[in-house]
MIBA-712257 format. One record per residue (C-alpha): x, y, z. Coordinates in steps of 0.2 Angstrom, whole numbers, padded with zeros to 4 digits, always signed. Layout:
<sites>
XYZ ...
</sites>
This chain:
<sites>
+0359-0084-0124 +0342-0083-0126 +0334-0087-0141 +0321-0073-0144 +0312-0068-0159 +0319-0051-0162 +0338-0059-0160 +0332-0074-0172 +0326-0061-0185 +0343-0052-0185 +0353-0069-0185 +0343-0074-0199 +0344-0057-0210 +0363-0052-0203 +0367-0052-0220 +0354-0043-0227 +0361-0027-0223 +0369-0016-0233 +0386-0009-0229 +0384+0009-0226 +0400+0014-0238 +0409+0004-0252 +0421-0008-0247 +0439-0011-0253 +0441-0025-0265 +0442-0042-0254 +0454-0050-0252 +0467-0044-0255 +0478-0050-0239 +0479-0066-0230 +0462-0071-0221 +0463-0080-0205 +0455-0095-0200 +0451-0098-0182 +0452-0114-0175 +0448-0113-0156 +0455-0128-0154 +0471-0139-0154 +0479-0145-0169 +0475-0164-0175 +0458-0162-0169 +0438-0163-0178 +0438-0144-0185 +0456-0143-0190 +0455-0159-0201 +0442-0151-0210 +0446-0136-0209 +0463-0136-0217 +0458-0144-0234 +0445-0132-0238 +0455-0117-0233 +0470-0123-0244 +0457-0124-0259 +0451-0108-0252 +0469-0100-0255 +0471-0105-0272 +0450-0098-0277 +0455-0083-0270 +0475-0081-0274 +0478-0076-0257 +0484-0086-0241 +0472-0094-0229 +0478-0095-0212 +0473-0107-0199 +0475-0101-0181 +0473-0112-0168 +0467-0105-0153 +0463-0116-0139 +0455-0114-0121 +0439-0117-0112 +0432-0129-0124 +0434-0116-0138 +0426-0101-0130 +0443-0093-0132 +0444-0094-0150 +0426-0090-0153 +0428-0072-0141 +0443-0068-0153 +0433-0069-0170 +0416-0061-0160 +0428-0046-0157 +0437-0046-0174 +0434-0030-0187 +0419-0036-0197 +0430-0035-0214 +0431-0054-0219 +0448-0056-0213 +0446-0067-0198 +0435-0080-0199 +0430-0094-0187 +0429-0113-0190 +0414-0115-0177 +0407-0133-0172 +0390-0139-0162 +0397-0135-0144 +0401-0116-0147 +0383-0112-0151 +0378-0116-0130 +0394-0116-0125 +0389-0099-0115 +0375-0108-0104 +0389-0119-0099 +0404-0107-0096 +0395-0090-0091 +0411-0078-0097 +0412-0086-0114 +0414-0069-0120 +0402-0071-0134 +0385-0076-0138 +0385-0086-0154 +0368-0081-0163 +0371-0061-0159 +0388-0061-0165 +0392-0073-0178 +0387-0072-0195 +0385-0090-0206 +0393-0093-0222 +0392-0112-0226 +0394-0130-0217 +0409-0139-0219 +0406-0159-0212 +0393-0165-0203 +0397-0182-0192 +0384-0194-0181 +0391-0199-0165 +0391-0219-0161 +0390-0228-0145 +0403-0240-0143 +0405-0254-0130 +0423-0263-0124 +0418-0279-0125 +0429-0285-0112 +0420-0272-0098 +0405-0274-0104 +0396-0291-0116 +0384-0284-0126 +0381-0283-0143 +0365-0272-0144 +0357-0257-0137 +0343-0270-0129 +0357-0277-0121 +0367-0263-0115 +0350-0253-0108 +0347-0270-0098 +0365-0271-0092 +0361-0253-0084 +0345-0257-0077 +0353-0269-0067 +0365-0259-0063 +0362-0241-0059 +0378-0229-0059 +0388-0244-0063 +0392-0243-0080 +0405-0229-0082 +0404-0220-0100 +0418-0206-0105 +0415-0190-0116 +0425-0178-0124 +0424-0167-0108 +0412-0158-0097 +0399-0149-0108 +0403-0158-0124 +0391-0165-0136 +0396-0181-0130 +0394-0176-0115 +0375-0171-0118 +0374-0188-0130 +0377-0196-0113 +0362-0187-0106 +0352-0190-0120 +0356-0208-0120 +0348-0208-0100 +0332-0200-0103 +0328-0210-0119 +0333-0227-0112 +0327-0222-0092 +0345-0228-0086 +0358-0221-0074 +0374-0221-0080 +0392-0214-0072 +0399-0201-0084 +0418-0198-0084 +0423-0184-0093 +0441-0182-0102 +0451-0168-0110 +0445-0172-0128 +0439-0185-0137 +0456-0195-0139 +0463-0197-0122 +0444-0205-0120 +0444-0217-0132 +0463-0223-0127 +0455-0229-0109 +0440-0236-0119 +0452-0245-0127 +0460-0250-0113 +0445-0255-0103 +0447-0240-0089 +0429-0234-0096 +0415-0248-0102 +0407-0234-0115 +0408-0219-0123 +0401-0210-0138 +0415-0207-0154 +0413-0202-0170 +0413-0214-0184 +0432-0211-0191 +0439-0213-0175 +0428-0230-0171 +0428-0238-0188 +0445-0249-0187 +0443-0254-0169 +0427-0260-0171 +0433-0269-0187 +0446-0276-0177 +0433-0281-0164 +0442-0270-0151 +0426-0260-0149 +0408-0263-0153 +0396-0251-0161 +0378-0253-0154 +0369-0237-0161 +0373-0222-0172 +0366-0207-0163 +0356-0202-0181 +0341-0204-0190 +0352-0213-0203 +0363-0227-0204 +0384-0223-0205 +0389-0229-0222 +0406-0232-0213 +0396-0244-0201 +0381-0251-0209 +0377-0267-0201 +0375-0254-0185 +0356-0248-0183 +0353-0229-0180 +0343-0222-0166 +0326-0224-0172 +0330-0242-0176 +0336-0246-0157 +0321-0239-0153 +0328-0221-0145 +0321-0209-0157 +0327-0193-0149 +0344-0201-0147 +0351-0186-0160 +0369-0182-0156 +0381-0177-0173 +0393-0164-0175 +0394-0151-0189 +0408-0140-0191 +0405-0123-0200 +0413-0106-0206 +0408-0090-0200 +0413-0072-0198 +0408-0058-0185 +0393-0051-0186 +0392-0038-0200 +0404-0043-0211 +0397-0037-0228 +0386-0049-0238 +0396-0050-0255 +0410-0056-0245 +0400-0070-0234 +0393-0073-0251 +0409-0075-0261 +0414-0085-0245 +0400-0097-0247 +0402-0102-0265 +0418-0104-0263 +0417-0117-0249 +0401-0126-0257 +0414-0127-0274 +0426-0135-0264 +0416-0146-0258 +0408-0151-0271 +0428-0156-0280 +0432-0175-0280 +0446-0175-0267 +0435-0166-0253 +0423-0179-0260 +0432-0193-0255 +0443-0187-0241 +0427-0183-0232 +0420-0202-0234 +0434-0206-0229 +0432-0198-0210 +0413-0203-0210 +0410-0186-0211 +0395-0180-0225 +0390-0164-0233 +0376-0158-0244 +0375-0141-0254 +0364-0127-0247 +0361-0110-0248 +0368-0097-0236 +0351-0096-0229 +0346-0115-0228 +0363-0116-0217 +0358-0102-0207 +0343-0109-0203 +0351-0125-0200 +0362-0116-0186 +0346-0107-0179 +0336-0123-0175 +0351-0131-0169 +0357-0120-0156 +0341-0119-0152 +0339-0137-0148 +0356-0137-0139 +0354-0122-0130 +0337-0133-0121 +0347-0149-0120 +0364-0140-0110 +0350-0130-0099 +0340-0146-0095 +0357-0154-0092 +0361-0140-0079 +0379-0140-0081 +0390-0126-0078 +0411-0120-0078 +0416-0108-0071 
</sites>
C-alpha cells in the first residue's frame, strides 16, 4: 500500500467526482454495516448506537453485519468489492488501514478503495502493570525494571499486527528497552491473563482498564496520548513520562467503497456527526473513555490520510508479516 501522491490526491477528492448518471433516491432499502469483527468487541459497541440512530434519520434499517477473520481483512475485502451504491458500508478502525503490509492477500488496499464519511470514537491506549508480576508505579520505574532485565518482562497485545501490538514497539524504541511480546486473540483473552498474572503488561483501552485499576488489580503508568484520559486523570500521558512519540489510540470510522456518490457520503456524514453530537451518544461515549469531535468530511479525510500514513511506516519498520 504505498502512499503516493497521485493515490493521496484521489483518496483525498474520491468524493469530488461527479456521478456520471442520476441516482435513484437513497435510501430506500436497508443499508448494511460491516463490522469485520466479532460481536462484543471496540467497533461493534459503537457502531451499533449510531447505526440505530441512523435508522430512525433515515426511516430505513441499518444492518450491522459482523464479519470476522484475519484481523478484519475479511470484512474490509467485502465492502472493497461491494456495488458503490451506499448500501454497504464499513465500520473500519486504526489496524485496517496497514493491515495489508502485514497480511499480504488482505484483498484490499485501504486508501484506493475506501471512501471516508465521518469518525465515530477515538480511544488512547494505556499501559497497565499487574502489580503482583511486576512493582512499579511509574513509567521511570517500569523502563528501569526492563533495563535490568532485557526480554524478561512479558507484555500481551490484542494479537500479532495490532495497534497494541505496534504500541509495544513503540514503547521499546522510545524507552531503549527489550521487552518479550505475547500476542492474544483479541484484546480480552489478554487482559484475562493480565489479570491473572500470566503476562506482567499489556497496552488496554481505558474502558476496559478503568475498574481494575480502581480496584487496584491493575496499575495505569501512561496513557499512550498527547492528553491525559478523563477516565484516569491522576495517570500522566506520553509527553509527561517523557516518551513523546509513544502515540498509540484507536479511531473507529464509517466508510463506503470507493465511488459511492458524494450526496450519499454526504448525507451520511451529517447524519453520524448529528448523532453524535445527541446527549445519549454524549454520555455513552464518556462513558467507554472514548472521545469525538465534529469535523467536516474532508477534515476526517485528512485525518485518515496522515494516519495510515504514520501506520503504514510503523507496521513496515516493525517488519511483521501473516501469511
Amino acid at each position: 500500500m504505498e502512499l503516493s501522491r497521485r493515490t493521496v490526491l484521489a483518496f483525498s477528492s474520491a468524493a469530488l467526482a461527479a456521478p456520471a448518471v442520476a441516482a435513484e433516491p437513497w435510501p430506500t432499502r436497508p443499508v448494511t454495516w460491516v463490522v469485520p469483527y466479532p460481536a462484543g468487541g471496540g467497533s461493534d459497541t459503537f457502531a451499533r448506537p449510531v447505526a440505530a440512530d441512523l435508522a430512525e434519520r433515515f426511516h430505513q434499517p441499518m444492518v450491522i453485519d459482523n464479519r470476522p477473520g484475519a484481523a478484519g481483512t475479511v470484512g474490509a475485502a467485502v465492502v472493497a468489492r461491494a456495488a458503490s451504491n451506499g448500501y454497504t458500508l464499513l465500520v473500519a478502525d486504526t489496524g485496517l488501514t496497514y493491515e495489508p503490509i502485514i497480511y499480504p492477500n488482505a484483498g484490499y488496499d485501504f486508501i484506493r478503495d475506501f471512501a471516508p464519511i465521518s469518525a465515530i470514537a477515538r480511544a488512547p491506549y494505556v499501559l497497565l502493570v499487574n502489580p503482583q508480576r511486576l512493582d512499579v508505579d511509574s513509567v521511570a520505574g517500569f523502563i528501569a525494571a526492563a533495563r535490568r532485565r532485557p526480554d524478561a518482562i512479558d507484555i500481551g497485545s490484542a494479537g500479532q499486527g495490532s495497534v497494541s501490538h505496534l504500541a509495544i514497539d513503540l514503547l521499546e524504541a522510545q524507552a531503549d528497552v527489550k521487552l518479550s511480546h505475547v500476542p492474544y486473540r483479541g484484546g480480552t483473552p489478554m487482559l484475562q491473563d493480565l489479570l491473572a498474572g500470566q503476562i506482567a503488561a499489556g497496552f488496554v483501552l481505558p474502558t476496559a482498564a478503568l475498574g481494575y485499576v480502581q480496584s487496584g488489580k491493575l496499575r495505569a503508568l501512561v496513557v499512550a496520548n498527547r492528553r491525559r484520559e478523563p477516565l484516569l486523570p491522576a495517570v500522566p500521558n506520553a509527553e509527561e513520562a517523557g516518551l513523546r512519540g509513544l502515540r498509540a489510540s484507536v479511531w473507529f470510522g464509517l466508510f463506503a467503497p470507493r465511488g459511492t456518490e458524494e450526496s450519499i457520503l454526504d448525507r451520511l456524514h451529517d447524519a453520524v456527526q448529528a448523532a453524535l453530537a445527541t446527549p445519549e451518544l454524549q454520555r455513552s461515549w464518556t462513558e467507554l473513555g472514548a472521545r469525538v469531535e465534529p469535523e467536516s468530511r474532508a477534515d476526517f479525510t485528512r485525518f485518515v490520510l496522515r494516519d495510515t500514513e504514520r501506520w503504514t511506516r510503523i507496521a513496515r519498520a516493525a517488519n511483521i508479516r501473516v501469511e
